[in-house]
C-alpha positions in Angstrom: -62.0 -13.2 -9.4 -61.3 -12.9 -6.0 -61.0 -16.8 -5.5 -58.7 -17.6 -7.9 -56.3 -14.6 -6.5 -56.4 -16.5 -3.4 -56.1 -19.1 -4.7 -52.9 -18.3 -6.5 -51.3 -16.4 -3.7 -51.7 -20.1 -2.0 -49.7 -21.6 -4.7 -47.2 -19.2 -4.3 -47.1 -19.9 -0.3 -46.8 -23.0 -0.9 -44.2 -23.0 -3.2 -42.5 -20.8 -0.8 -42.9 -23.2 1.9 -41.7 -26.5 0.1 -38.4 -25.0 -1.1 -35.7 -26.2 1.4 -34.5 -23.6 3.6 -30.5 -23.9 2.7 -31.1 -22.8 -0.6 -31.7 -18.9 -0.5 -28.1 -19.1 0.7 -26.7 -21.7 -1.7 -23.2 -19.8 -2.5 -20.7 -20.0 0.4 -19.9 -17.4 2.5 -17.1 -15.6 1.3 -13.2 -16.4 2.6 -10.6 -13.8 3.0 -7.3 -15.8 1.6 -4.9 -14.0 2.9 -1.0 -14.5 2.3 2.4 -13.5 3.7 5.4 -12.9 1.2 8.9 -11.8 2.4 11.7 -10.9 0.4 14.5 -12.3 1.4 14.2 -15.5 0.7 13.3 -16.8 -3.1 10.8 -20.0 -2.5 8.4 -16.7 -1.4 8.8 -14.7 -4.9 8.3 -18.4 -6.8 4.8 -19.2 -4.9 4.1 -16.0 -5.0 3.9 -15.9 -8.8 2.4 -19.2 -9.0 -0.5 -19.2 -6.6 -1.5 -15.3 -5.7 -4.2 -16.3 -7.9 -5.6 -18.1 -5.4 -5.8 -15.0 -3.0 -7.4 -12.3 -2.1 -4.7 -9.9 0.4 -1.3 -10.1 -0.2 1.2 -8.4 3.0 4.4 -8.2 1.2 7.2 -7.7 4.1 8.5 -4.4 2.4 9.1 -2.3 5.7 10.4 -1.9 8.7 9.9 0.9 11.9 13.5 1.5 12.9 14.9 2.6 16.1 15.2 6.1 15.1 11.3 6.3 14.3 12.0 6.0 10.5 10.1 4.1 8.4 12.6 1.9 6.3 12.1 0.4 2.9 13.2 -3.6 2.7 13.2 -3.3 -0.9 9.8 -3.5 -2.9 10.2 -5.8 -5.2 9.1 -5.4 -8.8 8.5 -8.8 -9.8 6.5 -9.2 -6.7 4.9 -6.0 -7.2 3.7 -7.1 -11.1 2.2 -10.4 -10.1 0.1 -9.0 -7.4 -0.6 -6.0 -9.5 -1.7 -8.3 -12.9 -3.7 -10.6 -10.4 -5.8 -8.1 -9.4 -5.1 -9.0 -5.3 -5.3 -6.2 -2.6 -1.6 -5.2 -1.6 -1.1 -4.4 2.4 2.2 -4.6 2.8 3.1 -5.2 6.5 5.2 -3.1 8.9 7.5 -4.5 11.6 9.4 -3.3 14.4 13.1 -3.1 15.0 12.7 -1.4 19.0 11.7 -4.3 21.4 10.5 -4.2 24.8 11.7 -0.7 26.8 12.9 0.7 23.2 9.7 0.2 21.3 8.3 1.9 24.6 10.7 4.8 24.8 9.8 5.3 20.9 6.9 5.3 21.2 6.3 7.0 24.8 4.3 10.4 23.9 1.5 11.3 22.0 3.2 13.1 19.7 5.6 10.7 19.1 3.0 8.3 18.3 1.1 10.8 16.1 4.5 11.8 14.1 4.9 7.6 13.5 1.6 7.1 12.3 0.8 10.3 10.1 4.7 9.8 8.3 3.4 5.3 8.1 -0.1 6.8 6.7 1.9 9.3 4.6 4.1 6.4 2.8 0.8 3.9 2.1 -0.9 6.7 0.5 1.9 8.4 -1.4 3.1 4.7 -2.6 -1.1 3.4 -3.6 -1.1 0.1 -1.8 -4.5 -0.5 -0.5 -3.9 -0.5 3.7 -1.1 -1.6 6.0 -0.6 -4.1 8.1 1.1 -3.6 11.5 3.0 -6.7 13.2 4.5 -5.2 16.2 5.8 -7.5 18.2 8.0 -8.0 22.0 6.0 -4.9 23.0 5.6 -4.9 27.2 2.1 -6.1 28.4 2.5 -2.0 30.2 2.5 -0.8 26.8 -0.8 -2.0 25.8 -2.6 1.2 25.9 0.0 2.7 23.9 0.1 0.0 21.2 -3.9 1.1 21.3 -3.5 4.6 20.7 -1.2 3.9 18.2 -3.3 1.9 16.0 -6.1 4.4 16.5 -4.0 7.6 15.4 -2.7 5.4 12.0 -6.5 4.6 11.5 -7.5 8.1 11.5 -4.7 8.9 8.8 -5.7 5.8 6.8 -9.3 5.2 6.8 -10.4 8.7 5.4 -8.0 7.6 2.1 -10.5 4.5 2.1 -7.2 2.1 2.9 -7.3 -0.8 4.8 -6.3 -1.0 8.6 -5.3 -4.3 10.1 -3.0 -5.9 12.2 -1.4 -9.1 13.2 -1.5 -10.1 17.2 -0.1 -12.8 19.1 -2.3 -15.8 20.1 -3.9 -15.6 23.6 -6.1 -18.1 25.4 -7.4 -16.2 28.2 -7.5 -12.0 29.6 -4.5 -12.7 31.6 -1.7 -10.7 30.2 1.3 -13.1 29.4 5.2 -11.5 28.1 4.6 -12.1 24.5 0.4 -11.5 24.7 -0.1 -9.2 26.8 0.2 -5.6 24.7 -2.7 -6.9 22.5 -5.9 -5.6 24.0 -8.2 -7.5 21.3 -11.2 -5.7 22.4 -9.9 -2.2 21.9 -8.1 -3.3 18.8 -11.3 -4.9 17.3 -12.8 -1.6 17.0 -10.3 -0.1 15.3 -9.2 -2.3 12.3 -10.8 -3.8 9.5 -9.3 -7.2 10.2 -6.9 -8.9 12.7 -4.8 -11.7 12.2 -4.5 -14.0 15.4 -1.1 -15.3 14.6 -1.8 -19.0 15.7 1.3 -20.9 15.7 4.6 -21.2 17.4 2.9 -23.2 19.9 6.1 -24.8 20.2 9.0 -22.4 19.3 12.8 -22.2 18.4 13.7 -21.9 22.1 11.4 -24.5 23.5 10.9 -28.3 23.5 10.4 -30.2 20.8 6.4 -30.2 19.5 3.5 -29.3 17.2 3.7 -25.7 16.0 0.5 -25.1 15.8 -1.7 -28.3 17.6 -5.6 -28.3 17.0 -6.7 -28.7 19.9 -4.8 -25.3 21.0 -5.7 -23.6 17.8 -9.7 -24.0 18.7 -9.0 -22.6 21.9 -7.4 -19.3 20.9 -10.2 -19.3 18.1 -12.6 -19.2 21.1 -11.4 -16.9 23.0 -10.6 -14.7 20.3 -14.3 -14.5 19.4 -15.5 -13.3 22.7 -13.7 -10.0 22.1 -13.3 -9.8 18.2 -15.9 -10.3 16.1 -15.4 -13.3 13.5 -16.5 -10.9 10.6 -12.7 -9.3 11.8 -10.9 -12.4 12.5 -7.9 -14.0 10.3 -6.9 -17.6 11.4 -2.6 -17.0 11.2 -1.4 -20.3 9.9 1.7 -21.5 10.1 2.7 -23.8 6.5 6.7 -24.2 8.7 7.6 -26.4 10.8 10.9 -26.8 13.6 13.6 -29.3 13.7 15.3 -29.5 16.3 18.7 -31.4 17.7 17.5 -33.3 20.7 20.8 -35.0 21.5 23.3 -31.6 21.8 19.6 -29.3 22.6 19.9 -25.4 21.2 17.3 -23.4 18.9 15.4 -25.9 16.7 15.8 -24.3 12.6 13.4 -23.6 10.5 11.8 -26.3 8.2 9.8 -26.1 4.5 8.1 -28.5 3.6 10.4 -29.7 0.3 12.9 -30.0 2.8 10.9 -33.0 4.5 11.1 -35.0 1.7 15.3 -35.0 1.9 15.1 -35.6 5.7 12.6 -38.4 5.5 14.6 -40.4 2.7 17.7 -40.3 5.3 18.4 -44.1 6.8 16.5 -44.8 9.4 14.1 -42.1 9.3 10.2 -42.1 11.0 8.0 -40.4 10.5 4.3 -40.2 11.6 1.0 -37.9 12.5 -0.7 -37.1 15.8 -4.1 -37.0 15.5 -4.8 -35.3 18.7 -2.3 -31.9 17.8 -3.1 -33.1 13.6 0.4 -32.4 12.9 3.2 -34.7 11.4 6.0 -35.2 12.8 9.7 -36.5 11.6 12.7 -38.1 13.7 16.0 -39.0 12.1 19.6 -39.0 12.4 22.0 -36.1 11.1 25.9 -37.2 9.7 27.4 -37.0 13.2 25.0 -38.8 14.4 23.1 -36.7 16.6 19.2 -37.6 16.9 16.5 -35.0 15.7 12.8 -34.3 15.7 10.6 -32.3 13.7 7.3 -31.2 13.4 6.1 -29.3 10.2 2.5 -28.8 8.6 0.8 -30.8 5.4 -2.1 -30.3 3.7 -3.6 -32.4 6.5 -2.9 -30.5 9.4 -3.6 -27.0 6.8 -7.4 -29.0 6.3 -7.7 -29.8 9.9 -7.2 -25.8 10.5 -9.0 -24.7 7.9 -12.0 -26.8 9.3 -11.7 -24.5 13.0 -12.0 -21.3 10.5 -14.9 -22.3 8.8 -16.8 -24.2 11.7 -15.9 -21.1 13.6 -17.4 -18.8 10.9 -14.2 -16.5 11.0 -13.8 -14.0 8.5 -10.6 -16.0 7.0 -7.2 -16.8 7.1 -3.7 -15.7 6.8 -1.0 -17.6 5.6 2.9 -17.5 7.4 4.4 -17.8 5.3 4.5 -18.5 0.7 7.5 -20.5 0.0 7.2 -22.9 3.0 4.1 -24.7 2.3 2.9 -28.3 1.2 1.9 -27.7 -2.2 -1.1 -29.7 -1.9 -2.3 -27.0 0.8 -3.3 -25.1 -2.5 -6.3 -28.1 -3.2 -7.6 -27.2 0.2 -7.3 -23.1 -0.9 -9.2 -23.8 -4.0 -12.5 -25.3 -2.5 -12.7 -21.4 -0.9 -12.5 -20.2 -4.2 -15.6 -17.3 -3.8 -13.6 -13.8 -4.2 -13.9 -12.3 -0.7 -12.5 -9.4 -2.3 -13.3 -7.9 -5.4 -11.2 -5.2 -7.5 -12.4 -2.5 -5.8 -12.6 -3.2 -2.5 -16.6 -3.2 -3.2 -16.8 -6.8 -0.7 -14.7 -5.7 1.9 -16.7 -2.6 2.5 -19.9 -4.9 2.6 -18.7 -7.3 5.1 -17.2 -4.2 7.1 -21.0 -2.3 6.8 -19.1 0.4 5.9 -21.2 1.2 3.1 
């Protein structure tokens, strides 16, 4: 009796040993898909309704902080508000800030009138049943950074005994060294107090500067690395840009916003080049407007979206977040639907898991 029980039990070890190790994790990690949808502009509402299937989060720019402290409705759309509702997506909508720089300080100066801001934010989430809020505060001084902190922590206290979600969106840095636009985000301090943070990746090249990628690889990977030596990747959203720039090289200014369906018209003009640089993975676009002047633009595809995507997953971040629906390649959506595990289910039940909340 007692041989053939061992003998058994070494059947079983050595069935145990012969299976391949990859295949007691042969479902892929869950991917946070995370999108951006704005109101004022209708290209958002018609992807939107078309592809929130494919998401998890929806931030739905629905509010602003005002210069008077008030919180201020853009208008919560209900057409918006039905498609995320019948997909079954998680709805944060996102908060930004109308005080910049010495105003957004002076606002925000004392603890009480941080505490009165976040309680009265915390207050409107509940009240309104969206499931957390996402704070983009932006043109805050480097100075400030402690405030921004304490801020975050007093809404996190409001919000987190509800069971809502608290995250935020934080400009891209490369290194500790506090820069004008950086330098209020301390990601440390911030990584222990929200559920997720968005590194908002892009605008490498902006509207007041040069001509160039928005958001070039090789500049992506290295705010992806510094970013995980402060914030865990479990927290971290990849921001990705689906814009591009043009801008007028021959008279110089602020380059314009470009969507992608708007490449197409600008591409078909006489003349027109167009090509991809392999180093940034970006396309880029030069033509000639009707007086003549000469332009260049760079804008994002699905291959530059795929060449992102890769630095998320190879860098095991938690996901990504999308700036902005209405903008995008439509093909990007092929490269969305190969991440098609639910990172977040119904009730929030994954979120909490991958949180170790519960």
């Amino acid at each position: 009796m007692r041989a053939r029980l061992l003998s058994v039990v070494a059947a079983l070890l050595l069935v145990i040993v012969s299976v391949p190790a990859h295949s007691a994790a042969a479902a892929a990690p869950a991917v946070v898909r995370w999108g951006y949808y704005v109101t004022y502009d209708a290209t958002s509402l018609a992807s939107l309704q078309e592809h929130v299937g494919g998401l998890d989060i929806v931030s739905p720019y629905f509010f602003q902080l005002q210069d008077s402290g008030a919180i201020a409705s853009l208008g919560e759309s209900p057409d918006a508000l039905n498609a995320m509702r019948a997909a079954g997506v998680r709805v944060v909508p996102m908060i930004k800030n109308v005080p910049r720089w010495d105003a957004f300080h002076n606002l925000m100066a004392t603890p009480a009138q941080r505490e009165d801001i976040a309680w009265r934010l915390a207050d409107y989430i509940v009240n309104r049943g969206y499931d957390g809020v996402h704070v983009d505060f932006e043109a805050v001084n480097a100075s400030d950074a402690p405030l921004l902190t304490d801020f975050m922590e007093r809404l996190a206290a409001h919000l987190r005994p509800a069971g809502k979600l608290v995250t935020q969106a934080v400009i891209a840095r490369q290194s500790d060294t506090p820069t004008t636009w950086g330098g209020a985000y301390d990601y440390a301090a911030l990584a222990r107090i929200n559920d997720y943070i968005a590194i908002m990746a892009y605008d490498y090249s902006s509207v007041g500067g040069s001509p160039g990628p928005v958001a070039p690889a090789w500049w992506v990977q290295d705010v992806v690395t510094y970013a995980k030596t402060r914030i865990p990747a479990s927290k971290i959203l990849l921001g990705m840009p689906l814009y591009g720039y043009d801008w007028n090289v021959t008279t110089g200014g602020p380059a314009t916003s470009l969507r992608f369906e708007q490449t197409a018209a600008l591409l078909a003009r006489p003349g027109a080049t167009s090509g991809y640089d392999e180093a940034a993975q970006s396309p880029w676009l030069r033509y000639r407007d009707d007086t003549g002047n000469e332009h260049q633009g760079w804008y994002e595809n699905a291959d530059s979206f795929r060449a992102k995507l890769d630095i998320m997953l190879n860098d095991e971040l938690s996901g990504f977040a999308l700036w902005r629906l209405g903008q995008e390649d439509p093909a990007v959506w092929d490269e969305v639907a190969r991440l098609a595990t639910p990172a977040v289910l119904a009730d929030g039940t994954e979120v909490a898991k991958r949180l170790g909340r519960f």
